[in-house]
C-alpha positions, 0 to 999 in steps of 0.5 A: 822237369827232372827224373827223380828215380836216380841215385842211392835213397837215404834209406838205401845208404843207411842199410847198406852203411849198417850191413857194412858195419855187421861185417866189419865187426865180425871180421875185426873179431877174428883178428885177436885169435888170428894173432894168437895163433900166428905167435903160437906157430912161430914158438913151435917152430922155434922149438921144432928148429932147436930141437932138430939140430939137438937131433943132429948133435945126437945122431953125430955123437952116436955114428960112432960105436965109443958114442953110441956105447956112451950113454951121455946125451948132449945138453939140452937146448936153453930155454932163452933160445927156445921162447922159454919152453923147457927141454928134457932130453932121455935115452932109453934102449929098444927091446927088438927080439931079432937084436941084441940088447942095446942095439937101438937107442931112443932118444926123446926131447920133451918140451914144455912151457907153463901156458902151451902144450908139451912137444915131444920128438923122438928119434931111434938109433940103431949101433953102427957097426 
């Protein structure tokens, strides 16, 4: 006669078929705003990698005195090469009591799309000598 206590039951399968679904659904659910997030990382980082060489093109432009003296920035990056976010480029110059006036530029690069939040970089220039 055989044993009849060896292998999986209907029942046992039916459950284990059931639990293995309840995780598969929960885990396929994540997988839109995984995607999601993966695109958003990679506009920021499009627009971070614009916006330091816009840094660099400025901090060139003012290691010089007649560059740092201009108060003209260079063009803002276009929006075709930045997942269409918007830049605005501003100077503006930093009261230091120790310093005279204008001896330290702030150079600002916001940018912003309709559906992101608005990144903004900053970086401070001091005259050379």
């Amino acid at each position: 006669m055989r044993d009849r206590t060896c292998g999986f039951s209907l029942v046992e399968v039916l459950v284990a078929l059931a639990i293995f679904s309840v995780v598969s659904a929960a885990v396929l659910a994540l997988f839109p705003s995984i995607f999601q997030l993966n695109s958003q990382t990679r506009a920021d980082q499009s627009v971070t990698i614009a916006a330091r060489h816009y840094l660099e093109r400025v901090r060139t432009q003012y290691s010089t005195q007649s560059g740092f003296d201009a108060a003209t920035l260079p063009a803002a990056p276009a929006a075709d090469t930045l997942n269409n976010y918007t830049c605005t480029p501003a100077v503006s110059t930093r009261p230091i009591p120790a310093l005279a006036d204008g001896q330290i530029k702030r150079v600002t690069l916001s940018c912003s799309h309709a559906s992101q939040p608005t990144l903004t970089f900053v970086l401070d220039f001091g005259r050379p000598l």
